[in-house]
Structure formats: C-alpha cells, structure tokens
C-alpha positions as CSV (number, residue, x, y, z in Angstrom):
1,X,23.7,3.4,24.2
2,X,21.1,5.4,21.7
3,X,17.2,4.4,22.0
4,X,16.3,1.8,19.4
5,X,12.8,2.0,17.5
6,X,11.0,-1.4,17.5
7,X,8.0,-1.2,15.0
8,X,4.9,-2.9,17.3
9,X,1.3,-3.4,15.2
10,X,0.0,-0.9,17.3
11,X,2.6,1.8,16.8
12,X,2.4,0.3,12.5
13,X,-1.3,1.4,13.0
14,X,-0.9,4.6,14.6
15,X,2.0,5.4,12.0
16,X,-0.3,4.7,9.6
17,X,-3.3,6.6,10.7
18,X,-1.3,9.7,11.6
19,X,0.5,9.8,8.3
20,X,-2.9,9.6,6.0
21,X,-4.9,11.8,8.4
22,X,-2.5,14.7,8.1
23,X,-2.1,14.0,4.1
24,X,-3.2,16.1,1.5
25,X,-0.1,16.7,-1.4
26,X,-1.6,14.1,-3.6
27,X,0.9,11.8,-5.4
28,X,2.0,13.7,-8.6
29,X,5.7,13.5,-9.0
30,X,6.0,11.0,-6.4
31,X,8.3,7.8,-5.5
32,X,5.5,5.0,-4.3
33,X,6.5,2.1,-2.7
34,X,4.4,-1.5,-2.0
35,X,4.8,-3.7,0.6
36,X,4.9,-7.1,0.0
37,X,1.5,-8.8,1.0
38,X,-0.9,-7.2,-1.7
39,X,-3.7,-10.3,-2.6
40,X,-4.5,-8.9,-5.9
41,X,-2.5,-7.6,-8.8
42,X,-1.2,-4.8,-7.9
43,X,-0.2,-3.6,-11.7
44,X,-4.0,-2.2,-11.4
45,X,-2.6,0.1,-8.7
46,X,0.7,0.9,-10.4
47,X,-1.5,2.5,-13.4
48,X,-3.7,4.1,-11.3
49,X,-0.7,5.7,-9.3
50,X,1.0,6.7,-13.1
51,X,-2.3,8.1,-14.1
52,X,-2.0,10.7,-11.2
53,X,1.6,11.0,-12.1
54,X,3.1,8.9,-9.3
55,X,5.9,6.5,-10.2
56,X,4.9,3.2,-8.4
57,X,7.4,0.3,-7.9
58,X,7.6,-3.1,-5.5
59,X,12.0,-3.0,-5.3
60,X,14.6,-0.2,-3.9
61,X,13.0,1.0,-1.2
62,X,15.6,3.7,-1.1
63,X,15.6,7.5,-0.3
64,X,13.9,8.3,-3.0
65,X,10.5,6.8,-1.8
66,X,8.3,9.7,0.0
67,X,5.2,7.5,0.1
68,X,4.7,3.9,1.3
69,X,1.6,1.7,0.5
70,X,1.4,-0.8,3.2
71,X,-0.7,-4.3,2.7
72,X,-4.0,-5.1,4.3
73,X,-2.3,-8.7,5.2
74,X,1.0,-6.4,7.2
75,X,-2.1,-4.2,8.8
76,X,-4.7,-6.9,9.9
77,X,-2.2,-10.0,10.7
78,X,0.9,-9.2,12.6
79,X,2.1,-12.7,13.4
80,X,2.8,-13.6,9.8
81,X,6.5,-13.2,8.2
82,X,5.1,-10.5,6.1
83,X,4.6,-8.6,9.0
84,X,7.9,-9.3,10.7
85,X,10.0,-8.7,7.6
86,X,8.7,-5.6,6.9
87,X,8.3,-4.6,10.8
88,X,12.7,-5.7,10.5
89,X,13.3,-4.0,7.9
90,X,11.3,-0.6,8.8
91,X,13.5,-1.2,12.2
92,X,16.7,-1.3,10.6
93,X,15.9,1.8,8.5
94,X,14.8,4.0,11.4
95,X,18.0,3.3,13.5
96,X,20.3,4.6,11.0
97,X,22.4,8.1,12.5
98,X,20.7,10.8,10.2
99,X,18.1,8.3,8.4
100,X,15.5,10.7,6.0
101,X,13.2,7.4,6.4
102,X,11.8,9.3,9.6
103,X,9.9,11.7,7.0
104,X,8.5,9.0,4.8
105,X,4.3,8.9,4.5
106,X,2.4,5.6,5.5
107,X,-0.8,4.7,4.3
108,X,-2.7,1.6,4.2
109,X,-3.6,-0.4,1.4
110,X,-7.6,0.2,2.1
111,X,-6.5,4.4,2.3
112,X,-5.1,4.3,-1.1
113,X,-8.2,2.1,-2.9
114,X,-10.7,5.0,-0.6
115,X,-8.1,7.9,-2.1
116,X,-8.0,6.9,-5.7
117,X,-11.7,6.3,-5.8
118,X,-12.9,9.5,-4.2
119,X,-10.3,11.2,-7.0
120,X,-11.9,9.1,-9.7
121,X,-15.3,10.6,-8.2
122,X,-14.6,14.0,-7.9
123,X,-12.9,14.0,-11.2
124,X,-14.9,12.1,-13.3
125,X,-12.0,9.7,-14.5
126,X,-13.4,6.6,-15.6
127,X,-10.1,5.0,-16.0
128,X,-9.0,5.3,-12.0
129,X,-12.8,3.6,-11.2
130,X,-11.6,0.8,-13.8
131,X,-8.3,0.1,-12.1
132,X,-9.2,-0.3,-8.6
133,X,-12.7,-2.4,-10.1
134,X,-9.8,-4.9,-11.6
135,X,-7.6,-4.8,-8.9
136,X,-10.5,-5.6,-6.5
137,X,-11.0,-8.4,-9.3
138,X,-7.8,-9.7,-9.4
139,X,-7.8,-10.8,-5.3
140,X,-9.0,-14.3,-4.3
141,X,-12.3,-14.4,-3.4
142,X,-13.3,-16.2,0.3
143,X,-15.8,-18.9,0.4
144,X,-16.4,-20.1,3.5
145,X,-13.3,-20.5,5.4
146,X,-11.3,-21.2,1.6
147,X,-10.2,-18.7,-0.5
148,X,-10.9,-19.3,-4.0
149,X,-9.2,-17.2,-7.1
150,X,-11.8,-15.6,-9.4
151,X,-13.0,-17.3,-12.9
152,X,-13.1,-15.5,-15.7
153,X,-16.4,-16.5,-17.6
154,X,-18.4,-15.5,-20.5
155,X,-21.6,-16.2,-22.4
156,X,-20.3,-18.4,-24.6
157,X,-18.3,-20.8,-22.3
C-alpha cells in the first residue's frame, strides 16, 4: 500500500513558508485561488489580484490553479472545520496517482496583504494601497474578547 499525505498545521505552515520564501514570478497571468475563512471581503483582494493581472476566484479549485491564498483563520486555528475541510480536501488532492497539485504555490493570507503592499510601494499604485486599506476595512473589528463589524459614519450622521 502507497504512503498517504496527511496535511498536519505544522506541515500547512511549513508548506506555506517554503512556498512564499522561494517565490518571486509575481501573479500576472495567474489562476488564484481563496480558501474559505477570509474575515473581510475579499472582492478587495480579487481587484487587487486583476490589477496585477491575476485572475482570482473562491470555486473550482482545479488544475488550472498555480497559486493558493490560504486564510489567517486555516493558519492560526487548526481545530476549526475550516481547517479540517480544507486540510481533507488538500489530502484528497495530493493522494491522487499523477496529481499536478504537488506543484501548486501556498501563501498565506498575511503574505499576500505584505506582497501587494510592498508592489503598491515600489510602484507607486495608489489603487493596490486602496484595496488592501478597504479589505483591512471590511474585517470585524475585536473589542475586547467580542468582535464587532465596522460602522460606516460620516459628518453629517
């Protein structure tokens, strides 16, 4: 009987760190996939991704995908069904005979908020610093040991 791969959060984070460290095509002309898990609305990211000529999308996580954006909430808590869904289907991917999923890049929800901003930076493009400032937005706030959803307000509520 062949070795199985069993994804562990240890061997999610290495996965993940040895994928981004090494990583330096960019995303133009790319197939992005999200996780399930994001807090904030991730449509913010999807522009971002289309500004730099990526082509971003939350469904068909098929061969076609070369990157994959993972959630902070898959990374930081491992004991929730986000985690174990994605950790089963990840599993179930890898053990195929012949699977091209082996070849797939990882990085973290946190990489791709540090990427895009150091591009916006180095490039002087307004428009990525916007996205990731309303995607940052968009996520509950945590007030104490509550999290809280942010209020829009103006001068002349």
């Amino acid at each position: 009987m062949a070795a199985k791969i069993k994804i562990t959060p240890e061997g999610l984070s290495l996965m993940t760190a040895v994928s981004y460290a090494g990583y330096t095509a960019g995303f133009y002309g790319k197939e992005v996939y999200f996780t399930d898990g994001f807090a904030g609305d991730t449509q913010f990211l999807f522009q971002a991704l289309g500004n730099m000529g990526a082509y971003a999308r939350r469904s068909n996580f098929d061969k076609e995908v070369q990157i994959v954006v993972i959630s902070d909430k898959i990374m930081t808590e491992p004991f929730t069904s986000v985690y174990s869904d994605f950790a089963a289907q990840l599993e179930e991917m890898f053990n195929q005979p012949n699977t091209p999923y082996l070849r797939l890049t990882y990085i973290t929800e946190e990489n791709l908020l540090t990427y895009i901003l150091n591009r916006a930076k180095n490039s002087d493009d307004d428009d990525l610093k916007e996205f990731v400032k309303k995607y940052k937005e968009s996520k509950p706030r945590k007030v104490g040991s509550k999290k809280i959803a942010h209020e829009k307000t103006t001068l002349f509520d």
